[in-house]
N, C-alpha and C positions, 0 to 999 in steps of 0.2 A: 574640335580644334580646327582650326580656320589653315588648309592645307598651303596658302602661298603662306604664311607665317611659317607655315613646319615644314617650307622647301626654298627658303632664302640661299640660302647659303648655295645651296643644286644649282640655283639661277647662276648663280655669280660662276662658279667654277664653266657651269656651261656655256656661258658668256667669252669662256678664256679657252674650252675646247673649241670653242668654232672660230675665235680667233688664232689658236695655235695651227687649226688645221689650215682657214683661207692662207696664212701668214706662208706655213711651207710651202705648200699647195701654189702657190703665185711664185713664191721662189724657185719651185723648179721648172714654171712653166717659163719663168725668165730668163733660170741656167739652158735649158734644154735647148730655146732660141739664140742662144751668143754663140752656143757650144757646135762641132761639126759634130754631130751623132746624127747615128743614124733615124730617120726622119720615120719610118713607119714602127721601130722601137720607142722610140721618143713617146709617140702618138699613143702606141697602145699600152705605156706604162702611164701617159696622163689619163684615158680613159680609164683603166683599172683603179688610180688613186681617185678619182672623178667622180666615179662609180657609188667606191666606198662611203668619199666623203656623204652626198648626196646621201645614201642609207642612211647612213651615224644623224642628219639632220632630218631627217621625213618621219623616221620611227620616233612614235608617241614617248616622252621621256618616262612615263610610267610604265611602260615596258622593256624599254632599254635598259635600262636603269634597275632591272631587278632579273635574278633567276638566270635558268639555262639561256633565256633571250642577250640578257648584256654577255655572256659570255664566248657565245657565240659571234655575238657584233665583236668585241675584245681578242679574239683568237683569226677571225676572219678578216680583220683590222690589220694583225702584223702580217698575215700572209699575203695581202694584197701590197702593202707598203713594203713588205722586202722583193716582192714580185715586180713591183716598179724600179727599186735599186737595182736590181739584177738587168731586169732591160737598159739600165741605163747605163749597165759596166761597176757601178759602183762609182760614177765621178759626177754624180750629182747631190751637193748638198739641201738642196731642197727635198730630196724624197728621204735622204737618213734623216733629215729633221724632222720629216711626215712619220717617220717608222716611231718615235716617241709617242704619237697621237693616240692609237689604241692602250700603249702603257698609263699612260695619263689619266683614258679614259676608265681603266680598267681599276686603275688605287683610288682615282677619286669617288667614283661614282657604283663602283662593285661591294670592293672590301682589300683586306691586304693580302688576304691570299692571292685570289686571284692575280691582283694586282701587281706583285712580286714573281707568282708564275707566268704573266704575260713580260717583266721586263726580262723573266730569263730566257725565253721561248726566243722574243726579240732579238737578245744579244745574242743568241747561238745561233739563230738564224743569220743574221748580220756579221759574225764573223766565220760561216760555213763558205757567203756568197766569196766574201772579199780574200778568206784563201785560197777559194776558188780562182778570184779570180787575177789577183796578185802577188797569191803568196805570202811570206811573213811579213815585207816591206809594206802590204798598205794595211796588215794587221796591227804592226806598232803604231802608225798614221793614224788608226780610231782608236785607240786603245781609250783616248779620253770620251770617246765619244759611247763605247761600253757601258764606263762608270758611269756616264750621263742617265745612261737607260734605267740602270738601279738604283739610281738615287732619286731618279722620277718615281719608277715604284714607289720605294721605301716613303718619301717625305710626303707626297698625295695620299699613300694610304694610312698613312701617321693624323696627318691633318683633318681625313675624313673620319679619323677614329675619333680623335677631340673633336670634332664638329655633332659626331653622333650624341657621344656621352654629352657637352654640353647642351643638346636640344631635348635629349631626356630629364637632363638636370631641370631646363629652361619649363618641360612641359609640368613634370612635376609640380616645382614650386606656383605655375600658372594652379593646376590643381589644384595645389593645396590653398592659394589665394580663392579661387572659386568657392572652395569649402569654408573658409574662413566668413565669405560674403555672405554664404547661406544663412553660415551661422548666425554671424551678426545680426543677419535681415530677421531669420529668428527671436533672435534676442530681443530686438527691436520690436518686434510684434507682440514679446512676452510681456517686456515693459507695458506697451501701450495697453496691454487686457490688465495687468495689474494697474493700471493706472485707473483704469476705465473701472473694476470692480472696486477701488477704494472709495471711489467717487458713490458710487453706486450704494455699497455696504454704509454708506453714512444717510441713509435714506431709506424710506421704507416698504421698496420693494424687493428687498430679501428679507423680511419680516411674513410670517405665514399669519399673524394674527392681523397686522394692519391687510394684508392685501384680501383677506374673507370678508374683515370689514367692510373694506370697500365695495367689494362685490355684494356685498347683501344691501350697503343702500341704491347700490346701481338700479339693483332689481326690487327693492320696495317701492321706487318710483315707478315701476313700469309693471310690473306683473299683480295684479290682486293677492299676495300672501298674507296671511298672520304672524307668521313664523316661521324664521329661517335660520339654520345652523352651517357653516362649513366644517369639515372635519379633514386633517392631514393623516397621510400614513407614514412620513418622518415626526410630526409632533406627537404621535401615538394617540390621537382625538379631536373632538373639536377644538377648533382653534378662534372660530366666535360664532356667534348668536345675535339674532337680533327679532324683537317682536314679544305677542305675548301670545303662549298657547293655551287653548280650551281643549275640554277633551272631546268634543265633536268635530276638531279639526280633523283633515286627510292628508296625511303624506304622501311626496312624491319625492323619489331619489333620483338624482341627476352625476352620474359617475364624472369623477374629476382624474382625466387621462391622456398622456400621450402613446398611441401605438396600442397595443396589447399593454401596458404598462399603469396602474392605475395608483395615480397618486393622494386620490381625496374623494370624500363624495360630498355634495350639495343636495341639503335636504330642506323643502319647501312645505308647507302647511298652509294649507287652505281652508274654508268652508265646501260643506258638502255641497256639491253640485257648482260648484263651480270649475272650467273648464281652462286648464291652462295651457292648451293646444296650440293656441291663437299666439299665446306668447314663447313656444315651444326654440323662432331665432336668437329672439333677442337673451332665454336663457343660455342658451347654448354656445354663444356670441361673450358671453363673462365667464364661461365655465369654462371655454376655449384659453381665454385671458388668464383665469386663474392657473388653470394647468400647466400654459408655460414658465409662470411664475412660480410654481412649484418645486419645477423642473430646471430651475435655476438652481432654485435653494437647496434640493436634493443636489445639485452638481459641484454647488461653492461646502458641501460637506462631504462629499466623496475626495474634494479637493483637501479640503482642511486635513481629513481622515487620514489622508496617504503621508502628509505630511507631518502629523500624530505618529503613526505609526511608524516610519521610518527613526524619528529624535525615539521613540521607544523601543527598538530594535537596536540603535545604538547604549543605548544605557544597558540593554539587555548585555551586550556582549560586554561590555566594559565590567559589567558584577559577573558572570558567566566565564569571563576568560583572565578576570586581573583581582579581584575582593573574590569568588568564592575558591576559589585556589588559596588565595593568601589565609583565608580561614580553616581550610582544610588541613594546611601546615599547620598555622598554631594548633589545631587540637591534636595533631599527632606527635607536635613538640610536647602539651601539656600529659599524653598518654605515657612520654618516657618519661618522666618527672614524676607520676602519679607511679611506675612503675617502681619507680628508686627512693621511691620517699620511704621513711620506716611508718608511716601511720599519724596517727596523732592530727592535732590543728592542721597545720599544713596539708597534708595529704585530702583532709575533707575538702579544706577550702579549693583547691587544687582540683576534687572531684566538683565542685557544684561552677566553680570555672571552665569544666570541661563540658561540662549540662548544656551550659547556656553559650559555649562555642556552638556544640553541635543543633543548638534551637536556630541558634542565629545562623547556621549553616541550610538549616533547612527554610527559615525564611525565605534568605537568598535564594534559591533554587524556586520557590514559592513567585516570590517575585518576578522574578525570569522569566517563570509562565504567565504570569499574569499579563507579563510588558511583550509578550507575542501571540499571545489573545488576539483573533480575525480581527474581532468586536473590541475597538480601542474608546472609545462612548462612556464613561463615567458619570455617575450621578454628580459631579463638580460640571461635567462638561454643562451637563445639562440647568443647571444653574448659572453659570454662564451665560449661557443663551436666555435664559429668560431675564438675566441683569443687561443684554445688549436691546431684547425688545422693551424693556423699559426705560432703557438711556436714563437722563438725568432728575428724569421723573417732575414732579411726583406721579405714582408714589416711590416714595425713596426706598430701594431694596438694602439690607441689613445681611449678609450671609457671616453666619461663624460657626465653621463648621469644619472637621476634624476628619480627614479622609484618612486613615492610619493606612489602609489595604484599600485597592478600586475591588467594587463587587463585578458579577461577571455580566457580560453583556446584556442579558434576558431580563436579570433583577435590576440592574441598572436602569434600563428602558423603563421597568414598569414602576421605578422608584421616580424617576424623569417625569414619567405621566401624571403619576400624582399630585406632585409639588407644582406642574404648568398647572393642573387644574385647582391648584388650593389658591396660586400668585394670584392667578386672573380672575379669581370669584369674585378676592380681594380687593383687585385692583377696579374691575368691572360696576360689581355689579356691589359691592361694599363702601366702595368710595375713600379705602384708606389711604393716608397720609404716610405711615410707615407698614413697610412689612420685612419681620424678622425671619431668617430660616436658622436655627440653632441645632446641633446634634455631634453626634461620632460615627461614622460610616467604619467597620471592622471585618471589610472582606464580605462574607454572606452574611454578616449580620448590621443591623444599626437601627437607627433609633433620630428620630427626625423631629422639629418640630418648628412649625409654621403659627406664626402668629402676627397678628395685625389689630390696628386701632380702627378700622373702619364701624360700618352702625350695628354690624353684627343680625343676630335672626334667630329666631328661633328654633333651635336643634332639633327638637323632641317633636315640630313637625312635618305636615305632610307638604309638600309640593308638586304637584301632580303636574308632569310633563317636564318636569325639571330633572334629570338623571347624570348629574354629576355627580353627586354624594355616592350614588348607586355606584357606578363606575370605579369611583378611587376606590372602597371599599370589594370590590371585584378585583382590582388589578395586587392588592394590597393580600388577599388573599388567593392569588395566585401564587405569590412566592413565600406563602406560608406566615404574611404578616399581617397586623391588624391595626386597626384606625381608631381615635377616641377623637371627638370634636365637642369642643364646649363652645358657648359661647351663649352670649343676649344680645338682645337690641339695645344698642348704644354703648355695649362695654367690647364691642373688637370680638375676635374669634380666636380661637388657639387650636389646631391640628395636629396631633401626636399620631405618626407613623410610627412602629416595631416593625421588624423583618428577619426573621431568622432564629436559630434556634438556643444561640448566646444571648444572653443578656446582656444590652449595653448599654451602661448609665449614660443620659445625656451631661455634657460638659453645665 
């Protein structure tokens, strides 16, 4: 806070102390000259109020103006200015005018205590002198001039009280305008990165498939390889290929990472005896590229995720605090009913209504857990994602598929993995026009099925250096499920995922 702002008001009043003080201060140097008094009185009650004044204007006002210092200026003030009345008899109205000065200075610029104990110090002092030194008659004479003293107190330390309170009001709402600014300027910057990543997200570097692509023909151009794969650790694999491998090829893995933190690796194949040292910058120079591309993609899903999981944390409480309560009741309502029935029709029906309250009670709670599960990632999500990497296609994706319960994070993941790498065989290396994904996902269990028009291959052989089949049927039997693949050349392919230990007809 900008200090002459937050001492305006100090200037002004101080503007009117040292006008009050020159104003008596010259009035009694005027009276004192018309008047016969006596001449070395006179003298050394102007030097005393001379004195003061001089003090009250040399002392820094950040000192005067605060603590035992103003008080002492405020008490040494009336002593000096009833010291001058006195020398002068009491028949000088310039120095009872001065004697208001320290009052003044004491409500305005102290507080009202003080302020109110310097106007009564004053007037008791002031009417000590003047009984002293005329008795009652020049007591009645000021009597107006008393009230003057206390009303000075009272209304400057009134004024300084509103002046405080409105400059805490005044700092305040600056505050809170400050805070408002921030905010906004935030908001504004939120905008713009939303703006910036819509822009962004419609293009295809937050695609993990197009940006491996691209890096693989970067470096076919430049490096002598045969074959080259990139693999993601958010896509759970490769996420593309390019070349043809023999099996006398040599690999070489190229970690794809920021920090300690490893997001992918790039794996190159060569002929033996060839040397890729030479071109050791120029890999490292796309792997660097790739990496922060990655590391995008990982961030705009940490993003998405948080915002997953928060709309499911709310759904959570909504069944948790408002439907499983409400179900709870009805089955303790239908438990007196079932209690009071005499038997018969009724009473049964009444018992297989209370079954499937208490089923559906345990769903609920079922649910609940599921929608506060770390791991908010569904095999929908993931499907998803691979209908936005293929945008409008072709090939045109087909999803119909029946999530009754999300499975849990781990089977999810490695349900995800499969189906990327059935789409993109598909889409890749098949050449289809349509691909279907059909099924019923029922919690830990379900039952998938990928199928497509492309040229299809033959199943029942070998492909040496190719280990994606290997793979889904690895990932497929991690979570206790298994894969059947048919297909020929020229009649499309069809990929039957199971998982789990229900059996679930496909829709």
């Amino acid at each position: 806070m900008n200090r002459s702002e937050s001492t305006a008001w100090e200037t002004r009043f101080d503007w009117t102390l040292t006008a009050l003080m020159l104003g008596a201060f010259g009035l009694a140097i005027f009276l004192s000259g018309n008047r016969e008094t006596d001449g070395e009185r006179a003298l050394l009650a102007a030097l005393i109020a001379g004195a003061y004044i001089v003090v009250v204007q040399v002392t820094p006002r950040r000192l005067r103006n605060r603590g035992i210092i103003g008080e002492l200026i405020a008490t040494s003030g009336v002593v000096a200015t009833l010291a001058a009345v006195l020398l002068t008899e009491g028949d000088n109205t310039g120095y009872i005018l001065l004697v208001a000065v320290p009052i003044y200075f004491a409500a305005a610029f102290i507080g009202f205590r003080i302020g109110m104990e310097t106007a009564f110090l004053a007037t008791a002092g002031l009417v000590a002198i003047l009984m002293g030194l005329g008795g009652e008659r020049w007591f009645e004479d000021n009597a107006t001039t008393f009230v003057f003293y206390i009303l000075i107190g009272f209304t400057f330390s009134q004024a300084r009280r509103l002046l405080v309170i409105e400059r805490a009001r005044s700092d305040a709402l600056r505050a809170a305008s400050a805070l408002d600014a921030v905010r906004l300027e935030r908001l504004e910057s939120a905008h713009d990165l939303l703006v910036e990543l819509s822009e962004v997200a419609g293009t295809n570097e937050l695609s993990a498939v197009s940006i491996g692509e691209t890096a693989l023909l970067e470096l076919v151009d430049r490096v002598p390889m045969e074959y080259g794969s990139v693999s993601s650790v958010s896509e759970g694999g490769i996420v593309a290929e390019m070349g043809h491998l023999t099996d006398s090829d040599v690999a070489e893995e190229f970690p794809i990472g920021i920090g300690d933190r490893t997001l992918g690796m790039l794996r190159l194949w060569h002929r033996p005896g060839v040397d890729l040292a030479p071109h050791r910058i120029a890999i490292e120079a796309v792997v660097a590229g790739v990496a922060l591309a990655f590391d995008n993609i990982q961030l705009l899903q940490t993003v998405a995720r948080r915002s997953v999981q928060d709309e499911r944390n709310r759904v959570a409480r909504e069944l948790h605090d408002d439907i499983g309560p409400a179900l709870a009741s009805l089955g303790l309502g239908l438990d007196v009913l079932i209690q009071n029935s005499q038997g018969g029709t009724t009473s049964r029906q009444l018992e297989r209504l209370r079954h499937a309250t208490t089923e559906l009670v345990e769903r609920v709670r079922a649910t609940v857990a599921a929608l506060r599960r770390a791991d908010t990632t569904t095999v929908i999500d993931h499907i998803h994602r691979l209908a936005a990497e293929l945008g409008t296609g072709p090939p045109n994706l087909i999803v119909a598929v029946d999530e009754r319960a999300p499975s849990d994070g781990a089977t999810a993941a490695e349900v995800g993995a499969i189906l990327v790498e059935a789409v993109r065989n598909a889409a890749q290396h098949a050449s289809a026009e349509t691909i279907r994904i059909d099924g019923v996902i029922a919690g830990e269990s379900g039952r998938l099925i990928v199928s497509d028009d492309g040229r299809g291959f033959d199943a029942s052989a070998a492909y040496p250096g190719h280990y994606g089949l290997v793979g889904m049927r690895e990932r497929a039997a991690s979570i206790g499920g298994d894969i059947r693949i048919s297909s020929m050349p020229g009649r499309g392919t069809t990929l039957h995922v199971v998982w789990g230990t229900q059996q679930v007809a496909s829709r």
